[in-house]
N, C-alpha and C positions, 0 to 999 in steps of 0.2 A: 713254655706251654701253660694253659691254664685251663679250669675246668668252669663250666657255664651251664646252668641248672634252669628253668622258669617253670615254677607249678604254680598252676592251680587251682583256686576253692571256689566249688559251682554250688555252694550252701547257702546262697542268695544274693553275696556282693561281689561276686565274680571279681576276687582281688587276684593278683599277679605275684607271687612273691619269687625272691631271684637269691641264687646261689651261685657266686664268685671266688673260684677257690685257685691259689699255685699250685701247681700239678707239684712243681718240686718239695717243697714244702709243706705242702695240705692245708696252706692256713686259709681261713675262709672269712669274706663278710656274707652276710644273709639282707636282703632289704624286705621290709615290708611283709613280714610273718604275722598270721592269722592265728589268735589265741587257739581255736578249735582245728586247726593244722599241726599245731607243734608235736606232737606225736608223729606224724609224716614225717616234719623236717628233721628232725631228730634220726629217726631211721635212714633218710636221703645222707647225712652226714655223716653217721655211723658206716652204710654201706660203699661210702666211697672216701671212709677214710679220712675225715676232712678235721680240723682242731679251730672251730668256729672260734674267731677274732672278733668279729663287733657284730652287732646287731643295730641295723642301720634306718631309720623311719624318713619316709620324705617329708611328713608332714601328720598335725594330729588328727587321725581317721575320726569322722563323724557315723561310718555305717560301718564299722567294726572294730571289734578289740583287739591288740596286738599283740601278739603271741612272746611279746617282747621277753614278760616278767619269767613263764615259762621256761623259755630258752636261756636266759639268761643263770636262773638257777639252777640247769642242768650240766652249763657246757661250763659256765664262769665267764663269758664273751661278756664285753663291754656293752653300755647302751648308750646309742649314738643319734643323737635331734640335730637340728639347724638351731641356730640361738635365736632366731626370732620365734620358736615356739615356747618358749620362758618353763621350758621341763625339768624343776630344776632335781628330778629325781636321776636323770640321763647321767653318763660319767662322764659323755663328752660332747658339747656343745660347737658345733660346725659354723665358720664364719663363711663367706663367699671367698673361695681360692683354698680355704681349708682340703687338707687331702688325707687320706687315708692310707698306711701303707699294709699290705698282706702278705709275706711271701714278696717275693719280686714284683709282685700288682701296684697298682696304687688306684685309687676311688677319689675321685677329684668332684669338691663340694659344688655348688652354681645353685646361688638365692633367687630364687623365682618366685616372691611374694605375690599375692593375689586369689588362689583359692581360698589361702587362709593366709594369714601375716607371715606364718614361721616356715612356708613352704620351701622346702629344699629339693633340687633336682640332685643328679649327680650323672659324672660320667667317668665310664670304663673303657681305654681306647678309644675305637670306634661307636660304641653302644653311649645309649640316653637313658638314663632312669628317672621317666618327666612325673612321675606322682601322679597325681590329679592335674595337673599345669597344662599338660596337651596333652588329649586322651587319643585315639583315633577317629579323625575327623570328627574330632567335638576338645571340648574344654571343660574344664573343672566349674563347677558355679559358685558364684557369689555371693549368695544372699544371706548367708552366717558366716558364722567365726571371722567377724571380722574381714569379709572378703570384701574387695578393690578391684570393680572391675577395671580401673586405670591401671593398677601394679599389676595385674595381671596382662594387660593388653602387652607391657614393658615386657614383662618376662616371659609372652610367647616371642617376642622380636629377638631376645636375647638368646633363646633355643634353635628360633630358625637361622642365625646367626653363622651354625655349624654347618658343616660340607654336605651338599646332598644326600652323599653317601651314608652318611651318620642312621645308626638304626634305633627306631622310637620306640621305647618300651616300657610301656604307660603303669600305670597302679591298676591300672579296670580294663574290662572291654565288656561290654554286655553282647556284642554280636559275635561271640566265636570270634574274633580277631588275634593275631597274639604280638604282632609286632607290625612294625610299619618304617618309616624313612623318613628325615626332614625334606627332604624333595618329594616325597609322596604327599605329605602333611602341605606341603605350598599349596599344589596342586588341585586336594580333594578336600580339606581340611576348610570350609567356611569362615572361624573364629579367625585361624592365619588368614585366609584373605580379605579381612575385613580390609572396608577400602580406609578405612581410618581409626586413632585412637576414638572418636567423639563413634562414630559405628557401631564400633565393636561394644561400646558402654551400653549404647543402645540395645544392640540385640541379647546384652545379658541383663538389660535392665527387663524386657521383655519377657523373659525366661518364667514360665510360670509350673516348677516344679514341687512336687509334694516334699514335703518335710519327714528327711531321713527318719527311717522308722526308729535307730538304735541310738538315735546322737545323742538323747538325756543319759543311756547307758556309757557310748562309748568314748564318750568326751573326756568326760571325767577319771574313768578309767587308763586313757591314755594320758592322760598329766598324770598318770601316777606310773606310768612305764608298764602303765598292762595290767595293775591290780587292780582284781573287783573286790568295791569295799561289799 
C-alpha cells in the first residue's frame, strides 16, 4: 500500500507539489515543495504520520523558491537534484536510472534535459512526475537557463516512450488541470505532436513569452537549496 498526496499553491505559479509515502513504513519523498507551502506540507506530513526521506526537485524553478531549505531543516530529509543542475548544496545528485528507495517504494530518476540542462523527471509505478518537460498540452520554454529546444524535443520522445496508461503529472497547470496520460498528451498535447525535431524548435523558437517575474529571485535561491540570501 502507499500513500499519494498532490497539493497545490494558487499564490500565482500554480506549482503542483506531490507527496509519496509507504503506508507501512511512513517514509516519504515530497517533490517540488513551494517555500511559502511548507507550513502546509508540514502539517500534510504531520497529520498523516509520515517521517519525510528526501526532498525531491525536478529541476531549478525560475518562478519560485523551494520550500526545500524549510523542510529540510524541520524534518532532517535529504535534498535531492538531477546532476545536471550542478547544486552542489543538494546531498544527492540523481544520474538517469538513479532511483530512490522509501519504504518498499522506489522513485526512479529519467534526465529529460531541455527546459533547463539539469531537468529531471521521475517515475513512481505508474505515475510521471514531468517537471516543466510536459506540462498539459503544452511544454516547458526555452529561452533561459540554458534551455535546448533540441534536448528537449528528445526528452518529450523519451516520456511518450511509456504505456499509454502511464499518468502525467506536471510541476504547473495554469487551467485547473491536475493530471493527465501519455496517451492523452499524444493525442491533445501540440509540442508531442510536432511533426518533427526541426518543428518542434521552430514553434519554440516562436514562443514569445514575458520573462518570469521572480527568476533574478528564485534562481539563485534555488542553487542554494531554498535559501534566500
Amino acid at each position: 500500500m502507499a500513500i499519494f498526496k498532490q497539493l497545490f499553491e494558487d499564490g500565482g505559479t500554480s506549482t503542483m507539489t506531490y507527496i509519496i509515502a509507504d503506508a507501512d513504513t511512513r517514509e516519504a519523498v515530497i517533490i517540488d515543495p513551494v517555500l511559502e507551502q511548507v507550513d502546509r506540507d508540514l502539517k500534510v506530513i504531520e497529520e498523516l504520520g509520515l517521517e519525510l526521506k528526501y526532498i525531491v526537485e525536478t529541476h531549478v524553478h525560475a518562478d519560485h523558491v523551494t520550500g526545500g531549505s524549510g523542510l529540510k531543516k524541520a524534518t532532517g530529509a535529504e535534498f535531492v537534484a538531477g546532476i545536471g543542475t550542478g547544486v552542489s548544496c543538494s546531498d544527492l545528485m540523481l544520474a538517469d536510472g538513479d532511483t530512490l528507495t522509501f519504504g518498499n517504494e522506489v522513485l526512479h530518476a529519467i534526465a529529460t534535459p531541455g527546459h533547463t540542462n539539469g531537468c529531471m523527471s521521475y517515475r513512481w509505478r505508474d505515475r510521471l512526475f514531468t517537471g516543466d518537460t510536459i506540462l498539459i498540452e503544452a511544454a516547458g520554454r526555452t529561452d533561459f537557463q540554458e534551455g535546448d529546444a533540441g534536448a528537449l524535443y528528445d526528452s518529450i520522445r523519451k516520456l511518450m516512450a511509456y504505456p499509454d496508461e502511464y499518468l502525467v503529472y506536471p510541476a504547473h497547470d495554469y487551467n485547473d488541470r491536475r493530471v493527465s496520460s501519455v496517451g492523452q498528451e499524444k493525442l491533445r498535447n501540440p509540442y508531442v505532436r510536432a511533426e518533427s525535431r526541426e518543428a518542434f524548435i521552430r514553434m519554440m523558437d516562436e514562443l514569445d513569452l514575458p520573462r518570469p517575474k521572480r527568476i533574478d529571485v528564485a534562481v539563485p535561491a534555488n542553487e542554494r537549496c531554498g535559501e534566500v540570501a
